[in-house]
N, C-alpha and C positions, 0 to 999 in steps of 0.2 A: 340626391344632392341638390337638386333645383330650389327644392322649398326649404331648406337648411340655408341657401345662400341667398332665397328671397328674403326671410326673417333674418339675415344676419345682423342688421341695422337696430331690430326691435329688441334682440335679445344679447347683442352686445358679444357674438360669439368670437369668437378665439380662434383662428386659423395659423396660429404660429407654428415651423416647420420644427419637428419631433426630433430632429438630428441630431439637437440638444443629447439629449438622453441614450448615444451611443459612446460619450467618453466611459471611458472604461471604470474608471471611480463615483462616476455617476450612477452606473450600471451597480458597483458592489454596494454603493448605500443607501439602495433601493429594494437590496436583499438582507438586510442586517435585519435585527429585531430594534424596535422603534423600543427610546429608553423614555420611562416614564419621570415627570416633573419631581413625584413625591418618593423615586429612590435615591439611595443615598449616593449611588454613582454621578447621578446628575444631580445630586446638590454641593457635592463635592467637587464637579467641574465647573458649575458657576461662579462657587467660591474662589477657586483658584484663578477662573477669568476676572472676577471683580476683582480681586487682591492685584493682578497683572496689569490690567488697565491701569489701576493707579500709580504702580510701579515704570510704566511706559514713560508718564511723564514728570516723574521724579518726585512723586506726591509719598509724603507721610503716612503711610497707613493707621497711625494713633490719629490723625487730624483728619484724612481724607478719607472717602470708598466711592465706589461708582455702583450704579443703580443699571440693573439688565432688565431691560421685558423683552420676556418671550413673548412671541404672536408674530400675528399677522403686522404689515405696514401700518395695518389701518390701528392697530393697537395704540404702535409706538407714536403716530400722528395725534391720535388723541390727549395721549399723557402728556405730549410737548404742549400742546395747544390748547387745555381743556385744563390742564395741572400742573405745571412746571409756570404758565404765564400767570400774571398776578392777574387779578379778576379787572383790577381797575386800568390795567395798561392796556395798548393796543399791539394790532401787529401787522405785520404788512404781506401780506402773500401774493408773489407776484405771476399773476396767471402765462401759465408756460406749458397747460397739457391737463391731461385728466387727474394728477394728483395731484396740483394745487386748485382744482375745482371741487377735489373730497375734500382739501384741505379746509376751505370756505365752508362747505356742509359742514364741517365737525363744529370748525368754532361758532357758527351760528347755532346748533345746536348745545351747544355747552353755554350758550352766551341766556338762553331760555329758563 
């Protein structure tokens, strides 16, 4: 434990408390079989989420739909910031913690 907790600074480790993962629903969806992107279960439950989002706020489905990415934060960070902004706008990220400092990494690297 000593040189785990000397390099913890270097290697950016994680020491968050595991308690998380004793709620009981936590525990069963940790034992399910993971559904994959390309079955038709989960392309028919996205469908149904996107069709609902729109319906949440009273949007047209012949006019409207909403757009899901699956991933990681760092996904969805990206397509805002890298695809959704127009190339020639700007944007303001106001530093408040370690993910408005990835936020700056993404768009500098999309800005290249």
């Amino acid at each position: 434990m000593k040189g785990v907790l000397q390099n913890a600074d270097k290697e950016k480790c994680s020491f968050k408390s595991r308690s998380r993962n004793n709620n009981r629903y936590r525990k069963m969806a940790q034992i399910v079989p993971d559904i994959c992107p390309r079955e038709k279960e989960f392309v028919s439950m996205m469908k149904q989420m996107r069709e609902d989002l729109v319906r949440i706020v009273h949007g047209d489905l012949n006019k409207y739909t909403s757009v899901l990415f699956c991933g990681s934060g760092t996904i969805t960070m990206d397509v805002c910031i890298n695809f959704l902004l127009p190339k020639e706008k700007k944007i303001l990220i106001i530093n408040n913690g370690t993910y408005s400092m990835r936020a700056v990494e993404i768009y500098k690297v999309g800005c290249d």
